[in-house]
C-alpha positions as CSV (number, residue, x, y, z in Angstrom):
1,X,121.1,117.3,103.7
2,X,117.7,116.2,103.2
3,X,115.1,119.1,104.7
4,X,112.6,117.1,106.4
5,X,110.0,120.1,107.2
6,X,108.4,120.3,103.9
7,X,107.0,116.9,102.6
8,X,104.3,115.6,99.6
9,X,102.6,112.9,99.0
10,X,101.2,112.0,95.8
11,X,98.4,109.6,95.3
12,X,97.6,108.1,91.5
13,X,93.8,106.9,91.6
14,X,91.7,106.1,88.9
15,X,87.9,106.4,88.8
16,X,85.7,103.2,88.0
17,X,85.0,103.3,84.2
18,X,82.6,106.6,83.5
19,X,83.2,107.8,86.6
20,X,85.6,110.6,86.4
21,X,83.4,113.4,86.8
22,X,81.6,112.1,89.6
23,X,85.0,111.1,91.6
24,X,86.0,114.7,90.7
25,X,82.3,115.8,92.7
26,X,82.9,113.1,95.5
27,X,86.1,114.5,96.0
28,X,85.6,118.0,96.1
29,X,82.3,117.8,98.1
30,X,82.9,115.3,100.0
31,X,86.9,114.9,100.9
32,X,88.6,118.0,100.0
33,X,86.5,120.1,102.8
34,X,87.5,118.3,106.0
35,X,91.2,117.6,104.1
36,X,92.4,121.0,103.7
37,X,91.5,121.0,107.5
38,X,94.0,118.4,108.3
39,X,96.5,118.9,111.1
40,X,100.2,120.1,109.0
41,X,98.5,120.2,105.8
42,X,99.9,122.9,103.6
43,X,98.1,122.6,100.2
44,X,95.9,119.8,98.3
45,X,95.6,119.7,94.7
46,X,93.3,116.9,93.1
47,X,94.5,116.6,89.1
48,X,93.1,114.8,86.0
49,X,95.2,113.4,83.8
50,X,95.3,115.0,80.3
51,X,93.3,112.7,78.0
52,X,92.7,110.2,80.6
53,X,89.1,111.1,82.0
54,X,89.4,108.4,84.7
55,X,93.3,108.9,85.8
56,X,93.6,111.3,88.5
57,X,96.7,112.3,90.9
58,X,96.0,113.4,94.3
59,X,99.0,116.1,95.6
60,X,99.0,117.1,99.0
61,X,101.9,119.4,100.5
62,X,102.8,119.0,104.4
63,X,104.2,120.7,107.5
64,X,106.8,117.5,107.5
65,X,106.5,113.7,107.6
66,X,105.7,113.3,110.6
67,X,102.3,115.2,109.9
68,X,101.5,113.2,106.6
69,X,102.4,109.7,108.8
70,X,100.0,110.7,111.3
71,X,97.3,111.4,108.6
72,X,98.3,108.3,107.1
73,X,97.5,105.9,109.8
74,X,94.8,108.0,111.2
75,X,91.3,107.0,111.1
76,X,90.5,110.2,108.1
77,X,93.1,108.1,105.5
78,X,90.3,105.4,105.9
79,X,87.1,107.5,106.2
80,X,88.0,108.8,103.2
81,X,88.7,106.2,101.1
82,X,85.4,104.6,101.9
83,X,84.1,108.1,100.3
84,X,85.8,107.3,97.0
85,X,85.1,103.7,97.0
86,X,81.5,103.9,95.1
87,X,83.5,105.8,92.1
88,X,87.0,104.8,92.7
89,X,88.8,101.7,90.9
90,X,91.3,99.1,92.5
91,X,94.2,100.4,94.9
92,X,95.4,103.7,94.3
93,X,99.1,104.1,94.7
94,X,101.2,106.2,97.1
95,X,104.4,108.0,96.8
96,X,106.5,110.2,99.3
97,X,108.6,113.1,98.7
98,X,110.9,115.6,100.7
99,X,110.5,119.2,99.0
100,X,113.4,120.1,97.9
101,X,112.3,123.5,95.6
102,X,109.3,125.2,96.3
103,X,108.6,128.2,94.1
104,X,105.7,130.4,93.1
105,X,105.2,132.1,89.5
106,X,105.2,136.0,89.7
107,X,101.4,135.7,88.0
108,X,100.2,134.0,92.0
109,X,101.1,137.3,93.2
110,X,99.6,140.0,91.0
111,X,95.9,141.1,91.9
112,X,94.0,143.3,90.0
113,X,92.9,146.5,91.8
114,X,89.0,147.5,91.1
């Protein structure tokens, strides 16, 4: 049985040519603050492709579907992808997940005491 409380999307985008470090800046400055804010959001994760300095994958972790279909159709999905469009390229492609397996390495959880 499929749990339908933990959900991802992942985006693939790529930055207009010589634009990757910018898109990386207009994302962080500019998306990723009000994002993380987002009704059922759980985590966002913005990641560069190794060796590709324009490729990027855009991983966000959610409450449930219903949350990340809200965001979706809202009014922010839009917002921000007029943010990206001076440094973004084409369409950027969407995928949809149920999280099955969700773990955390042992090195998240260590803190070293002063």
């Amino acid at each position: 049985m499929v749990d339908k409380t933990r959900y991802a999307r992942i985006i693939t985008m790529k930055a207009k040519p010589g634009k990757g470090d910018e898109f990386v800046r207009t994302f962080r400055d500019r998306v990723a603050p009000t994002g993380v804010e987002l009704e059922g959001i759980r985590r966002m994760y913005l990641l560069r492709a190794v060796g590709k300095n324009d490729e990027f994958v855009v991983v966000s972790l959610w409450d449930g579907e219903e949350a990340a279909e809200k965001y979706a159709k809202s009014g922010n999905n839009k917002r921000y992808g007029a943010i990206l469009a001076s440094v973004q390229e084409g369409k950027e492609r969407v995928r949809k997940f149920h999280v099955e397996l969700h773990s955390v390495g042992k090195t998240t959880r260590r803190r070293k005491k002063d």
